[in-house]
C-alpha positions in Angstrom: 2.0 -9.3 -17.9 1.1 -6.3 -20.1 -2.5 -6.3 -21.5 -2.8 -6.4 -24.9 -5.1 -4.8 -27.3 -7.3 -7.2 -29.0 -8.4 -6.7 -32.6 -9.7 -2.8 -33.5 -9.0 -2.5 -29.7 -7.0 1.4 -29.8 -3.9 1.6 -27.6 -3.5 4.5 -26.0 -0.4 5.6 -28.6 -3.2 5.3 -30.9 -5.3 7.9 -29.8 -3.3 10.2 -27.9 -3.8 12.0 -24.5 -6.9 14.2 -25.8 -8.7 11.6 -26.8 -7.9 9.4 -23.9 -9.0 11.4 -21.5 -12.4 12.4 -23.6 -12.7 8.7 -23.0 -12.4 8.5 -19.1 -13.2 12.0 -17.8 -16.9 11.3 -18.5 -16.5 8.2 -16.7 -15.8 9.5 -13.3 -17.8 12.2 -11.1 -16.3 15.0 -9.6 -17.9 14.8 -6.2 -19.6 17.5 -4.0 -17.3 19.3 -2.5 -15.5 20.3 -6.1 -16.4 24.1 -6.5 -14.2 23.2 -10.1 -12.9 19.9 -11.5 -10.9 18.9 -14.2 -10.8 20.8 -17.5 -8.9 23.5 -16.0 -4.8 23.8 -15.0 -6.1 23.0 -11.1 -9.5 22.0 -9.8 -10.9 24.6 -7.1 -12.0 22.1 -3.6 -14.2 23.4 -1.1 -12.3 22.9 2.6 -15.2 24.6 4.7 -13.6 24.9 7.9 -10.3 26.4 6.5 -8.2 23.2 6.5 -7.7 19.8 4.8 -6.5 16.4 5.1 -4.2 15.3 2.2 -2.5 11.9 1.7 -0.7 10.0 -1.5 -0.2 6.7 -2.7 1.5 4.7 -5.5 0.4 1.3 -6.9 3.0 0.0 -9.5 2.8 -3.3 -11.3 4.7 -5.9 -9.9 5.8 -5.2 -6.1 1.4 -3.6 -5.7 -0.5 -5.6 -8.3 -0.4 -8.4 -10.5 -2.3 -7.5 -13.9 -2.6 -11.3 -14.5 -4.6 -11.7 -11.3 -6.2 -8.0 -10.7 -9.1 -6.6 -13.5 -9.0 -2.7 -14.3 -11.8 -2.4 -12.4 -10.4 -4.1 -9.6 -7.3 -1.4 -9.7 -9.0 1.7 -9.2 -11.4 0.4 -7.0 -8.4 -0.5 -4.8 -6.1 2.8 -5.9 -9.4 4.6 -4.2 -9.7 2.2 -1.1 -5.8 2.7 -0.6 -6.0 6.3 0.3 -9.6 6.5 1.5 -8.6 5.1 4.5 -5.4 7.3 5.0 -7.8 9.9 5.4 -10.5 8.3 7.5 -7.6 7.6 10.1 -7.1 11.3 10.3 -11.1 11.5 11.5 -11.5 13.2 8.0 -14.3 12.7 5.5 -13.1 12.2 1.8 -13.8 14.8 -0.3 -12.0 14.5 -3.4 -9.1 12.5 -5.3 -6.5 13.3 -7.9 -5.0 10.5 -10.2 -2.1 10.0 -12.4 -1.6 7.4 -14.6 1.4 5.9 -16.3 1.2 3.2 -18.7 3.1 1.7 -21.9 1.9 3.3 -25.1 0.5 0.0 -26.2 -2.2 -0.5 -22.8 -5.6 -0.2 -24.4 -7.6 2.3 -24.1 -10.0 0.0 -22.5 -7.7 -0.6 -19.5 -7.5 3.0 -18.3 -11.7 3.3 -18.7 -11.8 0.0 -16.8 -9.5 1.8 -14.2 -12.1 5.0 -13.8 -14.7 2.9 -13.7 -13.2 1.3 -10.8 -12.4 4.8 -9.1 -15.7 6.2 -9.6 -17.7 2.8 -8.0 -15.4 2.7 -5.5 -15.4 6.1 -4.5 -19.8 5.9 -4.7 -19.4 2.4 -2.7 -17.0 3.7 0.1 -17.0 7.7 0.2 -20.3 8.7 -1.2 -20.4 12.6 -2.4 -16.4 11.9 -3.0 -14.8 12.4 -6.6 -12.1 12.8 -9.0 -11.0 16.2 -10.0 -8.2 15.7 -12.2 -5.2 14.1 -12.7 -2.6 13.7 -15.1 -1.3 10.9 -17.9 2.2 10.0 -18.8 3.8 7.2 -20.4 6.1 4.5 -18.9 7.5 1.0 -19.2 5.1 -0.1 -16.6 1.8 0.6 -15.3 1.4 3.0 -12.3 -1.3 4.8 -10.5 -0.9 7.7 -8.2 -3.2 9.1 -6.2 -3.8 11.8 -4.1 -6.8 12.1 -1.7 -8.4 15.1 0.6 -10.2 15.2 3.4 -12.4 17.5 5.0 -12.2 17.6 9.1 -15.4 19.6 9.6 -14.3 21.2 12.2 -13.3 19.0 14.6 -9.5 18.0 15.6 -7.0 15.5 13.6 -6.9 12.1 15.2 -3.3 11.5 15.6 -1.0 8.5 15.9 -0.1 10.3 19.0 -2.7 10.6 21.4 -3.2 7.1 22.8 -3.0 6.9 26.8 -2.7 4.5 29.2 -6.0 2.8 30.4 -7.5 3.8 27.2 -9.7 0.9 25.0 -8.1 -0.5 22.4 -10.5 -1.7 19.1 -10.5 -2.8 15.7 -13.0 -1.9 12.4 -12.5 -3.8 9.3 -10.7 -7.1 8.2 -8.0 -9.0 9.8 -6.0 -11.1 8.1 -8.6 -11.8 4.6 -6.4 -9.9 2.6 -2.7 -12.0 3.3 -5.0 -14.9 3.2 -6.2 -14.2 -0.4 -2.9 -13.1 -1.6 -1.1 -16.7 0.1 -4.1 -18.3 -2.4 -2.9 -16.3 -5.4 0.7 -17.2 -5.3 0.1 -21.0 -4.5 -2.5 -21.8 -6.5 -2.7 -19.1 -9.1 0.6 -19.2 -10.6 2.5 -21.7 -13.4 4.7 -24.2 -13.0 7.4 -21.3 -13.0 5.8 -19.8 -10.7 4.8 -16.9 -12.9 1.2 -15.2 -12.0 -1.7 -17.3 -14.7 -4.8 -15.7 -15.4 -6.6 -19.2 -15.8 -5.1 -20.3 -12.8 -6.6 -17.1 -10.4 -9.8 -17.2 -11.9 -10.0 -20.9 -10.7 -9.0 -19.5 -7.1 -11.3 -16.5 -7.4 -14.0 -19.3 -7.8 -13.0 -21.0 -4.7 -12.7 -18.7 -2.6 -13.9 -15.1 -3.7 -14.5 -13.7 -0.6 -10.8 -13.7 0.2 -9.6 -12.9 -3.3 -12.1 -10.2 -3.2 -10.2 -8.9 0.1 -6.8 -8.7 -1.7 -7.8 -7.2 -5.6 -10.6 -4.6 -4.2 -10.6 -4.3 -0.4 -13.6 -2.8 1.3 -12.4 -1.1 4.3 -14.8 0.9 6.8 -13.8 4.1 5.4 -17.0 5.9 7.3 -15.8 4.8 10.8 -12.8 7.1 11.0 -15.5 9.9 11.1 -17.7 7.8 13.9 -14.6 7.3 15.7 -13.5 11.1 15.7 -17.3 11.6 17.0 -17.3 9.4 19.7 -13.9 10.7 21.1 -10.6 8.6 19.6 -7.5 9.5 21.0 -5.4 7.9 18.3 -6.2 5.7 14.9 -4.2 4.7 12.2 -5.1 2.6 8.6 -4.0 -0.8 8.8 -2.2 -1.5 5.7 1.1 -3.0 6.7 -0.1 -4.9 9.0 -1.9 -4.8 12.4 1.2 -5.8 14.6 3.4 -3.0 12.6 0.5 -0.1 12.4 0.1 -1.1 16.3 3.6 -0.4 16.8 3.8 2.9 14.8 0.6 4.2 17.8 2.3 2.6 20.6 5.9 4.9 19.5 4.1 8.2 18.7 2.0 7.9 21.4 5.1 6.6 23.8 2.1 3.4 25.7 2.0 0.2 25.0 -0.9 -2.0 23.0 -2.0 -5.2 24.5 -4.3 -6.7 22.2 -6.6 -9.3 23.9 -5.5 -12.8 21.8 -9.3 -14.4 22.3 -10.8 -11.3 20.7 -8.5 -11.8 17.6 -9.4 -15.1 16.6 -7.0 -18.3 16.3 -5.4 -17.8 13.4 -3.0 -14.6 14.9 -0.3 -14.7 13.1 -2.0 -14.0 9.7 -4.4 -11.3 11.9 -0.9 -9.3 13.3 1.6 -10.1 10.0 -1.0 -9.4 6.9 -1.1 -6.7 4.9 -3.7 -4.8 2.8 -6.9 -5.4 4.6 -7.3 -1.5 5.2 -8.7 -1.6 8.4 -8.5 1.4 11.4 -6.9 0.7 14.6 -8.2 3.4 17.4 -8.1 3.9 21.2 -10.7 5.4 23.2 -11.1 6.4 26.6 -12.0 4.3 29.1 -15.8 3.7 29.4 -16.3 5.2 25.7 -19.4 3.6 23.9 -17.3 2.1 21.1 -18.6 3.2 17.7 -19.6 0.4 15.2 -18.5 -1.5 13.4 -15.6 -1.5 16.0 -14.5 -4.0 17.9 -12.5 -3.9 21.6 -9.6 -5.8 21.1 -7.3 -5.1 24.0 -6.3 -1.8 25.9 -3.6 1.0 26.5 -1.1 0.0 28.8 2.2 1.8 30.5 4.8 -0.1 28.3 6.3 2.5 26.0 6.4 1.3 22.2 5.3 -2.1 23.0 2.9 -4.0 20.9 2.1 -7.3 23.2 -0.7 -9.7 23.2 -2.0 -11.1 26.9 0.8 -9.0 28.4 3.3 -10.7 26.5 5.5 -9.0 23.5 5.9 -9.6 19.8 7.6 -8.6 17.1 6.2 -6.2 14.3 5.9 -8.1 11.6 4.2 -6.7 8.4 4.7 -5.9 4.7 7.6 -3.6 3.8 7.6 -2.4 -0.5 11.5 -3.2 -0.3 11.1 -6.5 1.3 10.6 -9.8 -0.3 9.9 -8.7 -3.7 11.4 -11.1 -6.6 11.3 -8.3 -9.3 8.3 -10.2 -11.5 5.4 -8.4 -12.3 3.0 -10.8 -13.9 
């Protein structure tokens, strides 16, 4: 459902691309490691030891969001959380981000200033001393928002998806599940009778339960322990956003072991834990004996059974969320 401009609201078409971006460029903070930032054809990013992390994203309405159900706000915060994690799972610390928008010429201007608000609190919330340092605007028939993040590995290696070894600790930071959960709430109680995504409707479930709505529109992943992992020795770590038992999968193939996750330390509910999508967490191993940073948690081990992802010695499948899979072709 495209947002429309509400009396002497401008549209973007309205004012044009200069103005636009006078109007969001003083909303966002280009972070400290940007020697330049935007105003110029590139920004100019510090990378002290001679190297960087980089990773990209996409969120487009309809298969990503829902702009019935998600706020502006609630998009960049989630556009930054997206890739923030990418780099923590490389043991990187976020340094800066680069975002392009496309929207219809009729969004309001107050949707893409909701949208750097949202990058700029999120990056403050989750990467402090992170920014934005440009970006570029484009029109199209519906809303997208790439971005592109960097990281700075101070020196130390990249944690791989390829380094996991047998006998080494499996564990867990962040969320499992919350996010599938909230999303499940949105779609059965948030929609109309046709099934379409209702404002009203979500507000009434973001009410109920706002934890787990919170989860799915503006994740909070722990985006500082890919750095306290990389400290206290990781040997491989990925960002859980397809799902755990799918991410697991993608270590347990680089990395040619196994994963047995220990089904006690994940809770009852593991279906939801090993098949949902979004939450954002980091999966890691360590070696054996490792004091396990906070805020992770050992949830099962390394084990000699190449490309396996089992739990209690027995295997699963790799379930998770796939962009070409399942989607109806709505927006909403």
């Amino acid at each position: 459902m495209e947002r429309v401009a509400r009396r002497g609201e401008p549209t973007i078409a309205e004012l044009g691309e200069t103005a636009v971006l006078g109007r969001i460029l003083p909303r966002l903070h280009a972070g400290d490691a940007a020697l330049l930032g935007a105003g110029d054809d590139a920004a100019v990013v510090a990378a002290a030891d001679g190297r960087f992390v980089v990773t990209t994203d996409l969120l487009v309405h309809g298969p990503d969001f829902r702009l019935a159900w998600s706020t502006p706000f609630e998009l960049g915060w989630k556009a930054a959380a997206t890739n923030l994690t990418d780099v923590a799972a490389m043991g990187a610390r976020p340094t800066a981000l680069v975002v392009a928008l496309a929207a219809p010429p009729s969004t309001p201007v107050a949707v893409l200033e909701g949208i750097a608000d949202g990058l700029r609190e999120g990056l403050a919330a989750l990467a402090p001393g992170a920014g934005v340092v440009g970006g570029d605007l484009s029109a199209s028939t519906v809303l997208t928002i790439a971005v592109t993040a960097f990281g700075d590995l101070d020196d130390r290696a990249p944690v791989l998806r390829s380094g996991a070894r047998v006998g080494d600790v499996l564990a867990h930071a962040g969320a499992r599940g919350d996010a599938a959960r909230g999303l499940a709430l949105l779609f059965a109680e948030g929609t109309d009778a046709s099934g379409q995504p209702d404002p009203d409707r979500a507000a009434e479930v973001r009410a109920r339960h706002p934890e787990l709505v919170r989860a799915q529109l503006a994740p909070q992943p722990p985006v500082a322990a890919g750095v306290a992992a990389a400290l206290a020795g990781a040997t491989a770590m990925i960002d859980v956003s397809d799902g755990l038992a799918r991410d697991a999968r993608r270590i347990a193939e680089a990395s040619g072991v196994g994963l047995d996750f220990d089904g006690a330390a994940l809770g009852a509910d593991l279906r939801v834990a090993f098949a949902g999508a979004e939450d954002h967490g980091l999966l890691a191993t360590f070696p054996p004996g490792t004091d396990v940073p906070a805020p992770f948690d050992v949830v099962g081990r390394v084990v000699p059974a190449p490309g396996e992802v089992l739990v209690d010695g027995r295997g699963i499948d790799a379930e998770g969320w796939d962009p070409y899979e399942g989607w109806d072709g709505r927006s909403g």
